[in-house]
C-alpha positions in Angstrom: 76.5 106.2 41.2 73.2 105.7 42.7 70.1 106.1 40.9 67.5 109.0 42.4 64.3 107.5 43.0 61.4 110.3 43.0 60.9 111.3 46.4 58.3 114.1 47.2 60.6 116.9 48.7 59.7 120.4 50.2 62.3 122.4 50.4 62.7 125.1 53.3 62.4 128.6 53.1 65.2 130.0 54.5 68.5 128.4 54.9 70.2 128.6 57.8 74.1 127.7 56.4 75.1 131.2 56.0 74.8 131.3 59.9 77.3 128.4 60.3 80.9 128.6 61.7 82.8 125.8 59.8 85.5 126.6 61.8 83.9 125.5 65.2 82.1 122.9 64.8 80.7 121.3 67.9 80.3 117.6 66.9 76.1 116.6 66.8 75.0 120.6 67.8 74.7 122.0 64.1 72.5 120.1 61.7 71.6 120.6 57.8 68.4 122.0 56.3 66.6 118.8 55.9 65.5 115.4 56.6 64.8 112.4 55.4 60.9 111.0 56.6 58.9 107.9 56.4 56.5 105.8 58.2 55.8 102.2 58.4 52.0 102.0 59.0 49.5 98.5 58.2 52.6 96.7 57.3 53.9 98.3 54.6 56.2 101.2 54.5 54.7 104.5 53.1 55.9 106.9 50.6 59.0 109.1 52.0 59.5 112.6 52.0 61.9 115.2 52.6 61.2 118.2 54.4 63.1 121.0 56.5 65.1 119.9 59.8 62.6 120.3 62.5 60.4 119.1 65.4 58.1 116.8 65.6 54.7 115.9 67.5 54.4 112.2 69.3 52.1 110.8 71.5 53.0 110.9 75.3 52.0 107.0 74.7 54.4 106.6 72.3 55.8 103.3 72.7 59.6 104.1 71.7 59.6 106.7 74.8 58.4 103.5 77.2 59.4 100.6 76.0 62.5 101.0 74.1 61.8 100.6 70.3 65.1 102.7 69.2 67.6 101.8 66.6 70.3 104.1 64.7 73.6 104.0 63.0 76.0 106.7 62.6 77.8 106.7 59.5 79.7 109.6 56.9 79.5 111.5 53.7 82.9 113.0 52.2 83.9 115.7 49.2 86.9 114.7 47.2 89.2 117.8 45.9 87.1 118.6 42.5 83.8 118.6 44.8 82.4 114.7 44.6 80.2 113.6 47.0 81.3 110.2 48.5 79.5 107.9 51.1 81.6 105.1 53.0 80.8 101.7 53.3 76.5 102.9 53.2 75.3 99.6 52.5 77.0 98.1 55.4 75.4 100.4 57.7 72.1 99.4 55.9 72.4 95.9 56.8 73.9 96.8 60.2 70.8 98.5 60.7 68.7 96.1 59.6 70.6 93.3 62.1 69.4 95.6 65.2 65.6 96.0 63.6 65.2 92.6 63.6 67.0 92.4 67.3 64.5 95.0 68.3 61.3 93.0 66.3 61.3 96.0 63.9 60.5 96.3 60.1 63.6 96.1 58.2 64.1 99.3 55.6 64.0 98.3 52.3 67.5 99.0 50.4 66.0 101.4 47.6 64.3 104.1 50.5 67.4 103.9 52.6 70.3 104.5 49.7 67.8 106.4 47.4 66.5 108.2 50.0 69.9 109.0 51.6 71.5 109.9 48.3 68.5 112.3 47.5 69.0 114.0 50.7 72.4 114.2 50.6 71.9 116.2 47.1 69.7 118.6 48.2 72.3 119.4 50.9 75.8 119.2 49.2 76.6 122.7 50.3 76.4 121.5 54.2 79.1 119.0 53.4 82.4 120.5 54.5 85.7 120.0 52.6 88.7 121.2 55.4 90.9 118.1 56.6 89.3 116.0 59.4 85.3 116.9 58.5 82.8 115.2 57.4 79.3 114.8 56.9 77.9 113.0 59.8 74.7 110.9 58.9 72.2 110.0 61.4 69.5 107.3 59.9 67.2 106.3 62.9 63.9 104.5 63.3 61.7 104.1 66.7 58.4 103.1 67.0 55.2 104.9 66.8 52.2 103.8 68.1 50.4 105.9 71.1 49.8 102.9 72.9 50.7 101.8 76.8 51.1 97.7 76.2 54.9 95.6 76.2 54.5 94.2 72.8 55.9 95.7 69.7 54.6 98.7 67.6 52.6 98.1 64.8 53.8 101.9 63.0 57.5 103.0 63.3 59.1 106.1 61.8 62.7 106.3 60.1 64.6 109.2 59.2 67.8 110.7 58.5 69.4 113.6 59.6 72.6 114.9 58.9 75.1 117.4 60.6 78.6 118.9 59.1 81.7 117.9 62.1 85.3 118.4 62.6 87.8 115.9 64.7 85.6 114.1 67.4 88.6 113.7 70.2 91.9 116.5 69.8 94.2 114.4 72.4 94.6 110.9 73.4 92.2 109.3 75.7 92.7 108.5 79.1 90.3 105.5 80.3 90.3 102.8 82.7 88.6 98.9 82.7 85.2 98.8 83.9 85.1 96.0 86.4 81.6 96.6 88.3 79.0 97.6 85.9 78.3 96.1 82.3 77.0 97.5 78.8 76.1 94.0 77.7 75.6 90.8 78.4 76.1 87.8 76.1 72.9 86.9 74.8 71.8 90.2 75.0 71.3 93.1 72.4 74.8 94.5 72.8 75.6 93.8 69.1 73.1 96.5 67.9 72.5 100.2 68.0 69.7 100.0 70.1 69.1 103.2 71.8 68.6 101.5 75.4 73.0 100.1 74.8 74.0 103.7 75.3 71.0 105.0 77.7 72.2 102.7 80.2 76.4 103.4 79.5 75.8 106.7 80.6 76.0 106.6 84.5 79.3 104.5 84.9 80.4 106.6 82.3 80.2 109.4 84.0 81.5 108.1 87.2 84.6 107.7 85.0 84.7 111.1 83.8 84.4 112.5 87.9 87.6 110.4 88.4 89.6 112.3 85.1 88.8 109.3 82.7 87.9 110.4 79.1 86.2 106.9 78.8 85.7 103.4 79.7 87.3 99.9 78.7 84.3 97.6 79.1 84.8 94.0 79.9 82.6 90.8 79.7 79.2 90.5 82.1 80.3 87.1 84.0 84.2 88.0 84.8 84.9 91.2 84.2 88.0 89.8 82.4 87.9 90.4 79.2 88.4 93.4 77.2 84.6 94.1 75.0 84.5 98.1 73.9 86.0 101.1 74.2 83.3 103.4 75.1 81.0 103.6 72.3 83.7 102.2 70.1 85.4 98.9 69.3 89.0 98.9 71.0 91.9 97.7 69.2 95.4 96.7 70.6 99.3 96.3 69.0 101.2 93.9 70.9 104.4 92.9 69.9 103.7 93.5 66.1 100.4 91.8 66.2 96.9 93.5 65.3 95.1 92.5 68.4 91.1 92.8 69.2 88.1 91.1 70.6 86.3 88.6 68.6 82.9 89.6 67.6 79.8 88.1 69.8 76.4 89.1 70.5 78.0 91.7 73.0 80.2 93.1 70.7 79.1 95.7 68.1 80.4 94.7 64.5 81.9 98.1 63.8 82.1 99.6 60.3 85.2 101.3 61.4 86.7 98.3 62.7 86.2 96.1 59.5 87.9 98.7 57.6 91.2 98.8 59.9 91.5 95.0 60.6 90.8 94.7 56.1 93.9 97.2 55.7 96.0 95.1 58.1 95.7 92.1 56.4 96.5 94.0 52.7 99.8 94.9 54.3 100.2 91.4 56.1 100.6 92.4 59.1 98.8 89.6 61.6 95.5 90.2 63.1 94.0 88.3 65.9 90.4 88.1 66.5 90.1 86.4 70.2 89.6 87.0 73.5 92.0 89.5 75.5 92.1 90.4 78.6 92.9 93.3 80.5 95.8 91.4 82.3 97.2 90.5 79.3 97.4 94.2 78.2 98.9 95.6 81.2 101.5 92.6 81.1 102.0 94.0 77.4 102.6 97.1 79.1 104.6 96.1 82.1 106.9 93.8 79.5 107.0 96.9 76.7 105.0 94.8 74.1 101.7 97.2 74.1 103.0 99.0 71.3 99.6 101.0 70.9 95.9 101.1 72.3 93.3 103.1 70.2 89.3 102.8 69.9 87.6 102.6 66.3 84.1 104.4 65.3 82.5 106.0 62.9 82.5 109.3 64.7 86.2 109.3 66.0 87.5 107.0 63.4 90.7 106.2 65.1 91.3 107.6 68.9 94.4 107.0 70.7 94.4 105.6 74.2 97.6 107.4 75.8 96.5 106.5 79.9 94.3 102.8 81.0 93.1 103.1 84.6 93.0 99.5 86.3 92.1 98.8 90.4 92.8 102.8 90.9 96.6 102.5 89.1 97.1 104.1 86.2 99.3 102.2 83.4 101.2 105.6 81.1 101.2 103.9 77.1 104.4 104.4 74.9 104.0 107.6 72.8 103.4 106.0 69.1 106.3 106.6 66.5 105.6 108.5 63.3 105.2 105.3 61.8 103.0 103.8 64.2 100.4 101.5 62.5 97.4 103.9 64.0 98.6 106.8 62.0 98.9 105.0 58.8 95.7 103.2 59.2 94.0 107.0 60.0 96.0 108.6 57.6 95.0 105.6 54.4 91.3 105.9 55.3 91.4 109.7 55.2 93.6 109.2 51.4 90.6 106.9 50.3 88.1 109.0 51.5 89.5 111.8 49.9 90.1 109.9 46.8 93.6 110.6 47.1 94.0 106.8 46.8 93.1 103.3 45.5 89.3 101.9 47.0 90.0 98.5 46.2 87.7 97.2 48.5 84.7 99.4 46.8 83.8 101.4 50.3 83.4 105.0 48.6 79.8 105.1 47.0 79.9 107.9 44.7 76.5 110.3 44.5 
């Protein structure tokens, strides 16, 4: 349980659930009554405040729009069957967070406003949380910087907040996608390993090529060769060959995803081998040519586990094995969702109880 810390709140007026179709949810349109607000001004972070979902007034100097100053992580709340509200895996998204505000030279949020905060928040909006298989409560904690001021240096006053939105199932089919050998999201060195804002601003247009050509979304490889398999999209990609869990090694191109920590940890509780290395895209379409490739699927907080049925390489496109019942992607979806549920053990601690 996390303790409440007092947090001047204003409620809104008029709710605006009752308008709401749970059943068809468009994931990130629909968002809850109220947010989560504080500032960072004369180096000290100020007191935060909850108030109703809404718009807000900045500068057209502010420096976030012009330089870049944008962080965020996307993470989940869940209900269990008598009505619980659980979090998953919060404090790693804390300090994920806080790894990209110091990539980004911003102030790190300080653990009692961020899991307080969120917890008071999440509270006040228990209703907006749905309970129907596949949903969730998507959380949204962000922070960007505020000053009104045109000059490349950082800002000395930032803003962080939370939003929150209920969602259904992110993808309904398996994904067709294809390597990306001309452009890059990230370079080694660079800030590919956090969730800057600028990573997915500038994944958008060969993205989108993609998506003209009938790709759902891209394999991204490495900046120097264009050899080696980085992310799925805007998720981590994971492969089964021959029995083996297979995915890239972490690097400072390579987000640590939340997601991913959780399906490589359940692969080693059932002892099945997990390789963190380098893998290339040759090796998996020899996996596919020799019938090793058992499965292909990207890992995220949004998607949680999404299937790669078709990968597109030098304008062939390479048709995956249709996964068996047992397939270790279903059981790795289907324990998550039993934990999350509380329909299962948590021995690894991820479900923070309200």
């Amino acid at each position: 349980m996390i303790d409440t810390l007092t947090i001047q709140t204003k409620r809104t007026s008029a709710s605006r659930l009752p308008e709401v179709d749970f059943d068809h949810l468009e994931f990130g349109k629909t968002f809850s009554d109220h947010m989560l607000v504080v500032d960072y001004q004369d180096g000290e972070w100020q007191e935060p405040q909850i108030v109703p979902y809404g718009d807000m007034t900045v500068s057209p100097a502010n420096s976030a729009l012009h330089y870049g100053q944008a962080i965020f992580e996307g993470m989940k709340a869940y209900k269990n069957e008598q009505g619980e509200v659980y979090m998953f895996r919060p404090y790693d998204n804390l300090h994920r967070l806080n790894a990209s505000a110091e990539r980004m030279c911003m102030p790190a949020i300080p653990e009692e406003i961020f899991m307080q905060g969120l917890a008071q928040l999440l509270r006040l909006d228990a209703e907006w949380i749905p309970s129907f298989t596949g949903s969730s409560l998507y959380i949204r904690p962000f922070m960007f910087a505020t000053d009104g001021l045109l000059g490349v240096r950082p800002s000395d006053s930032y803003r962080f907040m939370i939003i929150t939105c209920p969602v259904g199932l992110y993808y309904n089919k398996p994904l067709r996608v294809r390597f990306e050998e001309k452009y890059v999201r990230s370079a080694e060195g660079g800030a590919g390993f956090a969730k800057n804002a600028g990573n997915y601003g500038a994944a958008m247009y060969p993205t989108k090529l993609a998506q003209q050509e009938g790709y759902n979304q891209l394999i991204w490889t490495d900046a120097s060769e264009h050899r080696y398999v980085e992310e799925s999209g805007t998720m981590n990609a994971v492969f089964v060959i021959d029995g083996r869990i297979v995915t890239p090694a972490l690097s400072s191109s390579i987000l640590d995803g939340i997601t991913r920590r959780s399906v490589l940890q359940l692969a080693r509780d059932w002892d099945i081998p997990v390789e963190e290395r380098k893998v290339s895209a040759l090796e998996i379409l020899a996996a596919q040519a020799n019938g090793t490739l058992q499965e292909a699927f990207g890992v995220g907080t949004a998607a949680t586990i999404a299937p790669i049925a078709v990968i597109g390489y030098q304008g062939e496109d390479y048709t995956l094995p249709i996964p068996p019942a047992d397939a270790f992607s279903y059981r790795v979806s289907a324990a998550l969702a039993e934990i999350r549920s509380g329909n299962a053990a948590d021995p690894h601690n991820w479900m923070v109880r309200l």
